[in-house]
gemmi code that builds the backbone of each chain (N, CA, C; Angstrom):
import gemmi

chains = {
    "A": [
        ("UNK", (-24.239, -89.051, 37.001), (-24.283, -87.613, 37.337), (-22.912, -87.183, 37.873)),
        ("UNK", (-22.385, -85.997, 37.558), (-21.144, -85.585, 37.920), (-20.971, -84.767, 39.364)),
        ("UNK", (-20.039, -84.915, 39.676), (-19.997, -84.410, 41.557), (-20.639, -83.253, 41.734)),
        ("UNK", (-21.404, -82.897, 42.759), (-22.036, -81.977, 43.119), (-21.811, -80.497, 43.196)),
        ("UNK", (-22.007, -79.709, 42.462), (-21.749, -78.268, 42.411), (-22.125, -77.438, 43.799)),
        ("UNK", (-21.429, -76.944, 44.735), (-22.625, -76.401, 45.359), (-22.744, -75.019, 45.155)),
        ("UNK", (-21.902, -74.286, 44.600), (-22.548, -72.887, 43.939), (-23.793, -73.002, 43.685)),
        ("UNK", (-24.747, -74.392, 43.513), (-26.111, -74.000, 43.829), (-26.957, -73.496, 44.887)),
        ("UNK", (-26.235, -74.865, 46.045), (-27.026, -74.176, 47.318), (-26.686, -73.132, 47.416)),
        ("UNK", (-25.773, -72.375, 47.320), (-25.153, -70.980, 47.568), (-26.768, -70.185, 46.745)),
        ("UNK", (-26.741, -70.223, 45.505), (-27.478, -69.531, 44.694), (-28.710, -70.066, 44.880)),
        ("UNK", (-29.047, -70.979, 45.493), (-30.582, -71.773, 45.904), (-30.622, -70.576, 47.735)),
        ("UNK", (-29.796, -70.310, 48.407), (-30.268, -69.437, 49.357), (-30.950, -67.875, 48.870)),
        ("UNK", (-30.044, -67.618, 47.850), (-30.288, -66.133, 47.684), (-31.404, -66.058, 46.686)),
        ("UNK", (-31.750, -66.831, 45.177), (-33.369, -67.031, 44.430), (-34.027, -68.012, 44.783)),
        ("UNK", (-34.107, -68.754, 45.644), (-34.544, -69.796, 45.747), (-36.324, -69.640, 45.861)),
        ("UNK", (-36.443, -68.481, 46.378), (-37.918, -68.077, 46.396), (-38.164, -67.844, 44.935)),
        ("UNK", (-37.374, -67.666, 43.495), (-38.339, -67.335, 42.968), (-38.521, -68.210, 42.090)),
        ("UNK", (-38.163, -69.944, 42.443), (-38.195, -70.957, 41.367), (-39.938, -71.467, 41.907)),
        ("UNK", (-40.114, -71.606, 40.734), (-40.749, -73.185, 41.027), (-41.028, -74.000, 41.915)),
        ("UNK", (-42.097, -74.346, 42.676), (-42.064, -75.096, 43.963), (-41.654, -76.251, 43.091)),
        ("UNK", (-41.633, -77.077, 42.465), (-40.908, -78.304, 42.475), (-39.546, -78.672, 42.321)),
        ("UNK", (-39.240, -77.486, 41.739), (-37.745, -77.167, 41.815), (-37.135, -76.972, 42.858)),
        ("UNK", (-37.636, -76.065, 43.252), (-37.333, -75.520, 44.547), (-37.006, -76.739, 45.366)),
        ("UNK", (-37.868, -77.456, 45.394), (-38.052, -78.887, 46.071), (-36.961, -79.491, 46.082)),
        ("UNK", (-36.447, -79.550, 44.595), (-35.551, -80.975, 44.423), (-34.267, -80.038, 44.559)),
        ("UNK", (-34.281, -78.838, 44.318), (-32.637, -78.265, 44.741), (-32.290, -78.362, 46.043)),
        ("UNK", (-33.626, -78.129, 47.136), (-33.405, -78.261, 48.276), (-32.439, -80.025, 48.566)),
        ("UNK", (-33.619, -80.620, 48.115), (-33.441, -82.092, 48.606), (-31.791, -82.559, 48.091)),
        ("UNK", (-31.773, -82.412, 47.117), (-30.784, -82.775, 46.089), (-29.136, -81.828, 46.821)),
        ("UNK", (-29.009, -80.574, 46.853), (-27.810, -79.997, 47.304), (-28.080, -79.724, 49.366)),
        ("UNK", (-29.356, -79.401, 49.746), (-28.864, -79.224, 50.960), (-29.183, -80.495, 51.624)),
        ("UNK", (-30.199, -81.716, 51.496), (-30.456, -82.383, 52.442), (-29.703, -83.952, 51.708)),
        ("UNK", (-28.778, -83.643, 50.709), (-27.954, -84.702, 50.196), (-28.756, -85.763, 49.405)),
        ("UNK", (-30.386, -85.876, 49.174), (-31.001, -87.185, 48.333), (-29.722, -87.246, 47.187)),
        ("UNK", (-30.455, -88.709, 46.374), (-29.801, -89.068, 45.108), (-30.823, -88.521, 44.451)),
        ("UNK", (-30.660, -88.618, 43.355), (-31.564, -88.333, 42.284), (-32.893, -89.557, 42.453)),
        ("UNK", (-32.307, -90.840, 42.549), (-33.285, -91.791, 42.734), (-33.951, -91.645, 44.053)),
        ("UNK", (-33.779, -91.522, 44.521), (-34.443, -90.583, 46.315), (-35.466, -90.210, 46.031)),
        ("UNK", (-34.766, -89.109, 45.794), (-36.052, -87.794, 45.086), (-37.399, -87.672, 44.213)),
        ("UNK", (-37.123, -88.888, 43.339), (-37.925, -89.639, 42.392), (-38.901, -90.330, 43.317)),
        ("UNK", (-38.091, -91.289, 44.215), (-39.261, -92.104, 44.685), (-40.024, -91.194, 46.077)),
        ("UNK", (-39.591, -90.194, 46.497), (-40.113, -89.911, 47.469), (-41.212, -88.594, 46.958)),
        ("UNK", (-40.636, -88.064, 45.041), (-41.852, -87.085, 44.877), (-42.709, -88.142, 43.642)),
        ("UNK", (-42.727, -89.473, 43.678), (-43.123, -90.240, 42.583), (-43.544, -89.551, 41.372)),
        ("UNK", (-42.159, -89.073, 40.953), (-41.805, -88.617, 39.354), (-40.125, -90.068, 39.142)),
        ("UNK", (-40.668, -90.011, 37.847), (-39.575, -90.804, 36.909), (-38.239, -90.023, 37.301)),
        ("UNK", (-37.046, -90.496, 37.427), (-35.602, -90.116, 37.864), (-34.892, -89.679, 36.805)),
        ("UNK", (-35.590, -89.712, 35.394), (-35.740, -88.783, 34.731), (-36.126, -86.956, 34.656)),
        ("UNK", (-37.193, -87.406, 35.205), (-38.328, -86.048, 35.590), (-37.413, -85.388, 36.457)),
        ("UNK", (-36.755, -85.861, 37.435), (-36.510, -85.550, 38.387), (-34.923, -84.758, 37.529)),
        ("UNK", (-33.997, -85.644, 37.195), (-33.059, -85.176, 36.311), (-33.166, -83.765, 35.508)),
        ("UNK", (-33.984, -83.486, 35.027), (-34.928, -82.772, 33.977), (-35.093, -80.959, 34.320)),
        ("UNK", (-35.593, -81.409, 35.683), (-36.406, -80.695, 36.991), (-34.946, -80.029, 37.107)),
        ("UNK", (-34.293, -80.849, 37.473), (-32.996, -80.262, 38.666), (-31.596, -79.457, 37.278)),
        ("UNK", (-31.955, -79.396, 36.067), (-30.850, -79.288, 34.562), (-31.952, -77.520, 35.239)),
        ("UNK", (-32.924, -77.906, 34.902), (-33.996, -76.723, 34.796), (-33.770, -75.647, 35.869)),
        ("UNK", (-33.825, -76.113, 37.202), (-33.347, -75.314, 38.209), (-32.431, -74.467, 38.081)),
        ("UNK", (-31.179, -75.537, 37.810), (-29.997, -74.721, 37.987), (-29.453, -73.929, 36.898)),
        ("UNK", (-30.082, -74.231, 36.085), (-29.874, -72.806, 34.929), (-30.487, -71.933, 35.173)),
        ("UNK", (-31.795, -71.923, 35.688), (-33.009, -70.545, 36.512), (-31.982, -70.098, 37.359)),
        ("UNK", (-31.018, -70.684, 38.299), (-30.215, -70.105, 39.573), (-29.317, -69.046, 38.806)),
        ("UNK", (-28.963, -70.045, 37.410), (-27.555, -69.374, 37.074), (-28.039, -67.675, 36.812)),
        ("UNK", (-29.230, -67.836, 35.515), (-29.733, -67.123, 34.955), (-30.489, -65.470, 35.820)),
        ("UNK", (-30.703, -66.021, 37.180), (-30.738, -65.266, 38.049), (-29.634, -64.487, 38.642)),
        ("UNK", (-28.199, -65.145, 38.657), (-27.146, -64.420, 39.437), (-26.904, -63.833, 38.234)),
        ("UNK", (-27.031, -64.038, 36.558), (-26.212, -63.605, 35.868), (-27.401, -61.926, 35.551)),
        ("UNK", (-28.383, -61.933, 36.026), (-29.479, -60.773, 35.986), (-28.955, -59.963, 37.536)),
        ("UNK", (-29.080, -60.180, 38.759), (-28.954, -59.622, 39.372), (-27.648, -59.701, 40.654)),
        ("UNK", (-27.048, -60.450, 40.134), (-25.481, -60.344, 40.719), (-25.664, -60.462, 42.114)),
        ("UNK", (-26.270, -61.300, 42.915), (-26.377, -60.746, 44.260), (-25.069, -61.926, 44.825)),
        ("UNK", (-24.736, -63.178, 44.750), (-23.719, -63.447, 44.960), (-22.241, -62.640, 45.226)),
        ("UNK", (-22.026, -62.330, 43.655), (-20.926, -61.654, 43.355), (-20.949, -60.125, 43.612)),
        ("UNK", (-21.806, -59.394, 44.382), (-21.938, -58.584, 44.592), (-21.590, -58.646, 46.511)),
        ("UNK", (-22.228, -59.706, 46.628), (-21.729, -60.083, 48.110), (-20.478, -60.691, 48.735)),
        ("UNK", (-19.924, -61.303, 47.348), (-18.133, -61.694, 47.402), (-17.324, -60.145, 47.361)),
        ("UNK", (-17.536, -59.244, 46.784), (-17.119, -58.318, 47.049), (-17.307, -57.175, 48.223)),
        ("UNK", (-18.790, -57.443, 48.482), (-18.435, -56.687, 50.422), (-17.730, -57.492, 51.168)),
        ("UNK", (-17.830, -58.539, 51.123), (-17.352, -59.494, 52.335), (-15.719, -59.259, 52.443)),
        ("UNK", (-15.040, -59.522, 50.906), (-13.483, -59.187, 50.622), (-13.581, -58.153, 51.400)),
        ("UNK", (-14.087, -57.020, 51.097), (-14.181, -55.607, 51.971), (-13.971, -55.296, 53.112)),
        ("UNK", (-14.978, -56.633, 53.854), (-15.039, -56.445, 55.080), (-13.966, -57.071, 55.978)),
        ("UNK", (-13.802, -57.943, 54.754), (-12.290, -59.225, 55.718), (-11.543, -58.531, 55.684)),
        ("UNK", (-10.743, -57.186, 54.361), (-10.047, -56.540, 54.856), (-9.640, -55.327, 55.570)),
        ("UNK", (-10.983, -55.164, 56.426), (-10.934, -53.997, 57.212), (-10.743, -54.623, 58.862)),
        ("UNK", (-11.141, -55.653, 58.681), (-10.937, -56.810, 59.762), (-9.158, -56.852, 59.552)),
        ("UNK", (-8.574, -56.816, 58.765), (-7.208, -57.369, 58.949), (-6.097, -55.928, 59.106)),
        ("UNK", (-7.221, -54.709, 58.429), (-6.382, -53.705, 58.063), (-6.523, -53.396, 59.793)),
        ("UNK", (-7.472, -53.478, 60.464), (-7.895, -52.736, 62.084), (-6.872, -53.539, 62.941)),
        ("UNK", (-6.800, -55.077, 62.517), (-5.528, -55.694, 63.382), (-4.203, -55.420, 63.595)),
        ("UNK", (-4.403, -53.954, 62.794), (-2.701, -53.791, 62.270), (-2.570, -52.645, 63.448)),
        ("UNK", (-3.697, -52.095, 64.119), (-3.942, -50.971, 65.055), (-3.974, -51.281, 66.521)),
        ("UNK", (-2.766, -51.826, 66.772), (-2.887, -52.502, 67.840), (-2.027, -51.562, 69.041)),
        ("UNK", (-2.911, -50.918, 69.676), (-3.282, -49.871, 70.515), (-3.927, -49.757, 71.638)),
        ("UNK", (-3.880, -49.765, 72.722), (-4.557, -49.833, 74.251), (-5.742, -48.730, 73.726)),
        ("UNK", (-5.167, -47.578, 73.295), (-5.855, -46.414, 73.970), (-6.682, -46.395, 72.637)),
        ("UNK", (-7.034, -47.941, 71.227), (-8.290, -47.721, 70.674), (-8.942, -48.659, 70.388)),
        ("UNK", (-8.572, -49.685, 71.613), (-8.729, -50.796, 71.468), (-10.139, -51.018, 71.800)),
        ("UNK", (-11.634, -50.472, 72.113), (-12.713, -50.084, 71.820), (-13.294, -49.819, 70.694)),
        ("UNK", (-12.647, -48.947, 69.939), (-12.978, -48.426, 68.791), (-12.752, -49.902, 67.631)),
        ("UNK", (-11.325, -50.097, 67.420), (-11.409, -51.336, 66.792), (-12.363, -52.521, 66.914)),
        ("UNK", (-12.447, -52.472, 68.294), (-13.040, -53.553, 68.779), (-14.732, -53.499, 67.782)),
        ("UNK", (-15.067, -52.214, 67.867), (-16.668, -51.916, 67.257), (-16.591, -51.844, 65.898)),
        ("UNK", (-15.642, -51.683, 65.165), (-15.085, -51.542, 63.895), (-15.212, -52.610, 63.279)),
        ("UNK", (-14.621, -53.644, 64.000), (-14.708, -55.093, 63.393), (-15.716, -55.887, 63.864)),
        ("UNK", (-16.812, -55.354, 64.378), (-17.926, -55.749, 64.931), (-18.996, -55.570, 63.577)),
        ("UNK", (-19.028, -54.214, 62.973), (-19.186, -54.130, 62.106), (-19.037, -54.732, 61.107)),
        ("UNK", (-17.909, -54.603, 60.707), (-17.529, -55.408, 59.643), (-17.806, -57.029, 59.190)),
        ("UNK", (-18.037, -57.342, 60.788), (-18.684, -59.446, 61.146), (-20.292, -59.000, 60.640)),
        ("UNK", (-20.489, -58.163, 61.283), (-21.935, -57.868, 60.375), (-22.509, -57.784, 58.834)),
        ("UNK", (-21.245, -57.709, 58.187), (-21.257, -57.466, 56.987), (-21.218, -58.786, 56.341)),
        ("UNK", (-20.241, -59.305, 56.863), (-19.771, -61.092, 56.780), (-20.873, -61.858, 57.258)),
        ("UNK", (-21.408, -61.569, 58.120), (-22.879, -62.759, 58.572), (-23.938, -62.537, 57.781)),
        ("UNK", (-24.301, -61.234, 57.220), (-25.339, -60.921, 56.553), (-25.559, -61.917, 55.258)),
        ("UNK", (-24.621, -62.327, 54.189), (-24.974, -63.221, 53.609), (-25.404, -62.510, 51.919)),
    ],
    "B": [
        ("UNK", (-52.680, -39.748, 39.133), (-51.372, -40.074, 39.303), (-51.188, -39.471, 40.489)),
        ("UNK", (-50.656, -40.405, 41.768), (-50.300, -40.200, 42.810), (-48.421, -39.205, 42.395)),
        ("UNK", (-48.007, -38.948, 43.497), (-46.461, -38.694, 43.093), (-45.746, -39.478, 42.736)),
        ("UNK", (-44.591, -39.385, 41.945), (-43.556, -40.668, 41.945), (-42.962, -41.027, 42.826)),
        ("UNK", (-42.883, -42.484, 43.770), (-42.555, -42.995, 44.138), (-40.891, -43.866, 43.980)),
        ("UNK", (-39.737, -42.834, 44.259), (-38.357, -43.418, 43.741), (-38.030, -44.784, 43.917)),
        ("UNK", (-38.275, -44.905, 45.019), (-38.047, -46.227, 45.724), (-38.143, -47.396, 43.958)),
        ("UNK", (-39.042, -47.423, 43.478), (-39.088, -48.273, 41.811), (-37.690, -48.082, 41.539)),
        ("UNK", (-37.393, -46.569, 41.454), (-36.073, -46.589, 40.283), (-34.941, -47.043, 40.824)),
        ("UNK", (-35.026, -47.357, 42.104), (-33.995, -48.154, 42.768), (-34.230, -49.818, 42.479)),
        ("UNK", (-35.296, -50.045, 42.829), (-35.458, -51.507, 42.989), (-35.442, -51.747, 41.601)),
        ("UNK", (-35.988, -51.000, 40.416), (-35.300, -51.125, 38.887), (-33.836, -51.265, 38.758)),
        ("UNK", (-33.220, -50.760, 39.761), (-31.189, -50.694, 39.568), (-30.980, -52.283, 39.624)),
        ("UNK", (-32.041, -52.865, 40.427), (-31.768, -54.017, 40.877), (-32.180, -55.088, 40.532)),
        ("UNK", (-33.556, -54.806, 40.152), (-34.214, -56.210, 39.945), (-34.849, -56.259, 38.378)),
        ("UNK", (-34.354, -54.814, 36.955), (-34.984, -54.537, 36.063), (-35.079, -56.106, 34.972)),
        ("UNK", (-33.765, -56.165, 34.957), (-33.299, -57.234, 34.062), (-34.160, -58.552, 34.467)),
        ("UNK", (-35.168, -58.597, 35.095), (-35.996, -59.864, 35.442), (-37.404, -58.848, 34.754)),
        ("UNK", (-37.908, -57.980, 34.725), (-38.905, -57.707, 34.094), (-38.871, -57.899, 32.647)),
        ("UNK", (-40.295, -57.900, 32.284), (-40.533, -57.742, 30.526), (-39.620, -56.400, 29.974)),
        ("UNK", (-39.578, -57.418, 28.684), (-39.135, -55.406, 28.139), (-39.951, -54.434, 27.884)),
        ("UNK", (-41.245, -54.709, 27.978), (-42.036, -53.410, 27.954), (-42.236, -53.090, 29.433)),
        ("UNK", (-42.516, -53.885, 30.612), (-42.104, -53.239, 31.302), (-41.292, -52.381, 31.708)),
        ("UNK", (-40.139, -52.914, 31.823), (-38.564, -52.266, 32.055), (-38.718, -50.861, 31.401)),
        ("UNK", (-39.275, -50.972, 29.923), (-38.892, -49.528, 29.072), (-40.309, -48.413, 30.318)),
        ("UNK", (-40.957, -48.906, 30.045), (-42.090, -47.740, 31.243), (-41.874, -47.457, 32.397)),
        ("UNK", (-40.893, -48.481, 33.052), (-40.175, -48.158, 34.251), (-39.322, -46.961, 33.617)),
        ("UNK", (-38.402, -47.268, 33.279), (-37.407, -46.789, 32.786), (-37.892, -44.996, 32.638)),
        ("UNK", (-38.598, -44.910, 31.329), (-39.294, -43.627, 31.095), (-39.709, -42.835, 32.195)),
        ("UNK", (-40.671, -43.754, 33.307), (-41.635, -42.848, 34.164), (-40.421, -42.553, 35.438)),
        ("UNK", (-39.956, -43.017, 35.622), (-38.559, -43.299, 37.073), (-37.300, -42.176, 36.581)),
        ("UNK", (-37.017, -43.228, 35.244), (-35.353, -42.374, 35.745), (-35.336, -41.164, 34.464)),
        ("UNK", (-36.760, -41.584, 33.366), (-36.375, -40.476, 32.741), (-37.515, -39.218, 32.712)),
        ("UNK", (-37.965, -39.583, 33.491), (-39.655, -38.544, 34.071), (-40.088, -38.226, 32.718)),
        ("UNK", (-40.421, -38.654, 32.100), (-41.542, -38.659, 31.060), (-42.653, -38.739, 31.905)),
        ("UNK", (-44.066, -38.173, 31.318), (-45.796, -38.547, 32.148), (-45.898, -39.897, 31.451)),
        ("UNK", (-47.243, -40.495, 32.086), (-47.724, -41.541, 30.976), (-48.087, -40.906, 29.880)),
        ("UNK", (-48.818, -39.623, 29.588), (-49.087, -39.166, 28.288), (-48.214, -39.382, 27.075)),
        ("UNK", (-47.011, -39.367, 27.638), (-46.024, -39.016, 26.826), (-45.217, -40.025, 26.022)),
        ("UNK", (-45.475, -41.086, 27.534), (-44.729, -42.768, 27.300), (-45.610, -43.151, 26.276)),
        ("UNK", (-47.357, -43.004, 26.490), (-48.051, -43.310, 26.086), (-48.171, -43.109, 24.232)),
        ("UNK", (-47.998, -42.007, 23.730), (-47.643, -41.352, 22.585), (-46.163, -42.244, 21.843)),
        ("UNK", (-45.284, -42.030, 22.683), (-43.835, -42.573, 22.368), (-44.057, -44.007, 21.620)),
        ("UNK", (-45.049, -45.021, 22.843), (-44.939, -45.785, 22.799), (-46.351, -46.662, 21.520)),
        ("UNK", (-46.522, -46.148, 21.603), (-48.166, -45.916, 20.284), (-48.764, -47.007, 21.589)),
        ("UNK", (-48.924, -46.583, 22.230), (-50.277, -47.589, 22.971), (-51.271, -46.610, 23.592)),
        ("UNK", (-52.145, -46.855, 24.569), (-53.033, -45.707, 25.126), (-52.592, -45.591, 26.336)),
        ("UNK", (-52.590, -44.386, 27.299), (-52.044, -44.167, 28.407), (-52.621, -45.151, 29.180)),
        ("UNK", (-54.037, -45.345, 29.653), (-54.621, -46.401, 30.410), (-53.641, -47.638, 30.163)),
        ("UNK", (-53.093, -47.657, 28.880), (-52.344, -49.557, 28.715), (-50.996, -49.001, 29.217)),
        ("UNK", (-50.428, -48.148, 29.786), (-49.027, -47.802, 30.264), (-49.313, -47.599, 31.552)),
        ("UNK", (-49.971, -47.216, 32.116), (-51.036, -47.232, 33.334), (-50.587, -48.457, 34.064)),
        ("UNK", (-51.806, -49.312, 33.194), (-52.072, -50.781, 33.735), (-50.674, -51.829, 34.159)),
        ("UNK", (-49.343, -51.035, 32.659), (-48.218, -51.882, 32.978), (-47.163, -51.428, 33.724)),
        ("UNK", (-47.637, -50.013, 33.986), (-46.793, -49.455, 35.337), (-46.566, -50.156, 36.083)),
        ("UNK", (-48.513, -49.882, 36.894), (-48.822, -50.734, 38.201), (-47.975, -52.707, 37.888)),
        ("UNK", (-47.975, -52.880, 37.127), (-47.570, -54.431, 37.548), (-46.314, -54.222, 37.353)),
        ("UNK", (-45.597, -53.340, 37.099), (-44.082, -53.608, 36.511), (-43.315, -52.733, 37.862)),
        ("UNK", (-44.641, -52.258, 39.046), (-44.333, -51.984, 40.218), (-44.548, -52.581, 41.195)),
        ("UNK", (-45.482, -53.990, 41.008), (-45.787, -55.031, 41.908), (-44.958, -55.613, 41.650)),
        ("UNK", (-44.417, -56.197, 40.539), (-43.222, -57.315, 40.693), (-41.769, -57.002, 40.991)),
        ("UNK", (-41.590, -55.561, 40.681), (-40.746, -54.896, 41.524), (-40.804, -55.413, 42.817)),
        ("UNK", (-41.857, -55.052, 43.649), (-41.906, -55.108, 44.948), (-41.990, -56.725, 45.601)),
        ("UNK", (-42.304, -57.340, 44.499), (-42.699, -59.145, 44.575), (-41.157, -59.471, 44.525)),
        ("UNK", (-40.863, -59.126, 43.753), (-38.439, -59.443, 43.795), (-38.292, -58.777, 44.898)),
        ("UNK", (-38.401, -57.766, 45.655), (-37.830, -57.262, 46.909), (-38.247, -57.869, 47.860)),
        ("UNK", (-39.622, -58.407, 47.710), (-39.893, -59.334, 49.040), (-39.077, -60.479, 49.067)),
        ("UNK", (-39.124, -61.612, 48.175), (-38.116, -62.480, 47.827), (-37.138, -62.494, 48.106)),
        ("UNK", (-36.276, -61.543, 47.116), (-34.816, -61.557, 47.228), (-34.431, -60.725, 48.162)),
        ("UNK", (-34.607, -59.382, 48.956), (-34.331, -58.478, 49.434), (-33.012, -58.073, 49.537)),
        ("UNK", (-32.600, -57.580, 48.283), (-31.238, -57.188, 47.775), (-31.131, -55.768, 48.570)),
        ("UNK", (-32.343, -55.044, 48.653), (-32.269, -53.207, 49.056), (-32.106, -53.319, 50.457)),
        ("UNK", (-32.622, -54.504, 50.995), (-32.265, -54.626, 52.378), (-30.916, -54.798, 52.701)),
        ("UNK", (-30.785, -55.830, 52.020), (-29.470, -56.294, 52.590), (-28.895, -54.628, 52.193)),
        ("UNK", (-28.548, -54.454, 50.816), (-27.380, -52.933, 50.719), (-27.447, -52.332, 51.949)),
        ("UNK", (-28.919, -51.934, 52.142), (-29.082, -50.670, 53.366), (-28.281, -51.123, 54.802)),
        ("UNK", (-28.492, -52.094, 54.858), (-27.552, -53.143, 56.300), (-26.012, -52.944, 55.702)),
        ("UNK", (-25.575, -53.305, 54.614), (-23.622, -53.590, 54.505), (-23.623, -52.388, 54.563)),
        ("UNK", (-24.555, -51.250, 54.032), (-24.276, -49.649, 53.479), (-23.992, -48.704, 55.137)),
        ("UNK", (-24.881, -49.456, 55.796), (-25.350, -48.458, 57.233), (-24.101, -49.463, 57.918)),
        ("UNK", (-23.243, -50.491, 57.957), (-22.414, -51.116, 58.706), (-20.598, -50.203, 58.130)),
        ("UNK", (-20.874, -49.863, 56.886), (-19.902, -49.582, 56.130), (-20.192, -47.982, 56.668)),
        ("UNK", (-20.964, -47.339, 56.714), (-20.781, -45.861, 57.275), (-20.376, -45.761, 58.743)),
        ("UNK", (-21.025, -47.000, 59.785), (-20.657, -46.794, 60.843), (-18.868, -47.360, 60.514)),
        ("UNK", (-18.622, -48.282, 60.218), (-17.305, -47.535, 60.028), (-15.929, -46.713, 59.627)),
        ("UNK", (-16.812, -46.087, 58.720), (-16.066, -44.921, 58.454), (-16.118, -43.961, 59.383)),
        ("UNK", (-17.539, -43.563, 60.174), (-17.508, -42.508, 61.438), (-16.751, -43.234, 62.518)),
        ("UNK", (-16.488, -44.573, 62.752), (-15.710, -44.676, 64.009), (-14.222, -44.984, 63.818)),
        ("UNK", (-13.583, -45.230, 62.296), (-12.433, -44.903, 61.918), (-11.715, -43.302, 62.177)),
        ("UNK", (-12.791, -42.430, 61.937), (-12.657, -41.029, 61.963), (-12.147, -40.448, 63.530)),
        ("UNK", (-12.375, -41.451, 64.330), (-12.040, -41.417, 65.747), (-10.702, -41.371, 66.397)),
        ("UNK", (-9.961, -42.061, 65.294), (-8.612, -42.519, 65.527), (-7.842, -41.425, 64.596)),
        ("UNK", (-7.453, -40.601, 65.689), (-7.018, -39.319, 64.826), (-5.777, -39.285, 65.600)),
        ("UNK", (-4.801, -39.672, 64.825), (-3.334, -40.288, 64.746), (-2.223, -40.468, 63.640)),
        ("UNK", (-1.475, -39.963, 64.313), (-0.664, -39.758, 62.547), (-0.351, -40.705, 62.190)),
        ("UNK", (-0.035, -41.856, 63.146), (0.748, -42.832, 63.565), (-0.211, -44.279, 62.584)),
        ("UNK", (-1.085, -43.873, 62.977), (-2.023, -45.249, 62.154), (-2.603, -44.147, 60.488)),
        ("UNK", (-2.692, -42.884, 60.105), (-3.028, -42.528, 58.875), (-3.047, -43.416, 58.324)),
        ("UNK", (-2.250, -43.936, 57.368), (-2.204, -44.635, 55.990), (-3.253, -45.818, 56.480)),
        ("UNK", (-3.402, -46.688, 57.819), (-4.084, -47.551, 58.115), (-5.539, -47.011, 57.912)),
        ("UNK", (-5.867, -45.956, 58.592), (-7.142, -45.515, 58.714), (-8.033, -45.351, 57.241)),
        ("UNK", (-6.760, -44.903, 56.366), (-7.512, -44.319, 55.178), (-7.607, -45.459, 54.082)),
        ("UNK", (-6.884, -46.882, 54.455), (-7.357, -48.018, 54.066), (-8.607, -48.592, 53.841)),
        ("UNK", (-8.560, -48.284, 55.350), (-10.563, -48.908, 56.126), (-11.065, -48.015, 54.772)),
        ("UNK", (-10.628, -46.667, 55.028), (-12.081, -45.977, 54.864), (-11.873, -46.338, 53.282)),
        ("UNK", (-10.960, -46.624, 52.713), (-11.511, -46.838, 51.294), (-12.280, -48.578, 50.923)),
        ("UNK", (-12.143, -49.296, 52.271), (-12.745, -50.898, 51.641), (-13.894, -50.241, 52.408)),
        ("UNK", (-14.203, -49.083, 52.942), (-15.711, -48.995, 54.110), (-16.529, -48.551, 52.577)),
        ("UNK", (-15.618, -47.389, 51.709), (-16.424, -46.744, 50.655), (-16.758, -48.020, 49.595)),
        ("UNK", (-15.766, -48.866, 49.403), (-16.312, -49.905, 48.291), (-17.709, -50.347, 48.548)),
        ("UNK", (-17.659, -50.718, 50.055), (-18.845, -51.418, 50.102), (-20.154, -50.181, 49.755)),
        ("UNK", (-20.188, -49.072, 50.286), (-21.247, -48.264, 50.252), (-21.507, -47.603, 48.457)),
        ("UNK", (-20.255, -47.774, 47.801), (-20.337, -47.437, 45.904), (-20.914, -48.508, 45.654)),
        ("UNK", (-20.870, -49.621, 45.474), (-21.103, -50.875, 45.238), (-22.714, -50.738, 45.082)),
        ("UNK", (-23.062, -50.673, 45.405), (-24.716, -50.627, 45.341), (-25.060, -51.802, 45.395)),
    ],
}
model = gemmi.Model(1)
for chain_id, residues in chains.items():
    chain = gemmi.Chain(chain_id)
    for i, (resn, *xyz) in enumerate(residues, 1):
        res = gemmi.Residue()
        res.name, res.seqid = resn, gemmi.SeqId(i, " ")
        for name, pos in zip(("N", "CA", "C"), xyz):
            atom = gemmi.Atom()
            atom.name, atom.element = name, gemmi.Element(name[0])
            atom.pos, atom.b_iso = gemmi.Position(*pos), 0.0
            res.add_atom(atom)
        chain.add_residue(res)
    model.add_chain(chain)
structure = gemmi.Structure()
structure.add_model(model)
structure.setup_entities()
């Protein structure tokens, strides 16, 4: 198997509700809690095949999902947004708005944590 | 027929491309292009009761992707973080920072066009 992508877990946070509980399962196990493939097999006693199979299946459902509703790449672009209103407000370096910035880029971390 | 309910033709902006295509097209018709069912119904050679029936589900799974994914949420959060700062950019009324201010406010508008 070739090194681990994690643009899945990324895309396993945002559809992850709408796979498959067994999928669901093994993307979890497989990208966030690190199993092998043989792990996974013996701990959902399916063939490491099945399991192989399962996880080809997933991650084309993930892909097939961002490529329908963009919510990733839709969220790489607020965030750019927000980092640069964060950098553009640092440039306002001012006693008398140094409140205002201060809530500005408070905002903007809001935008960035949201996800 | 209760009133139309917009809220669909939004969560259609968002989540259409995961419905059937006969769904999608009755969304489509009754939402963004106000056709009645009579009419979809005729268009579509089926009976209004069967445009009816695929309304209602092509408005539950609408609402079944928003529970899930909650893409309208999140917008309404970057959208309402991105207005608050454009109103508290508007604060800093200074000649001295202009070109800075009107920066923000154009990465504040990306995020709120963006949909």
């Amino acid at each position: 198997m070739s090194e681990k992508n994690f643009i899945y877990s990324i895309l396993y946070d945002y559809y992850g509700d709408l796979l498959k509980e067994n999928q669901a399962t093994i993307i979890e196990m497989y990208y966030n809690l690190d199993y092998s493939l043989s792990e996974i097999a013996e701990e959902m006693n399916i063939s490491r095949q099945g399991v192989h199979d399962a996880l080809k299946r997933a991650e084309k459902n993930l892909i097939a999902y961002e490529q329908k509703i963009k919510l990733h790449d839709k969220y790489m672009k607020y965030s750019r947004a927000a980092e640069n209103i964060i950098k553009l407000s640092s440039e306002i370096d001012d006693e008398k708005y140094k409140d205002l910035i201060e809530k500005i880029r408070l905002e903007a971390a809001k935008i960035i944590n949201e996800g």
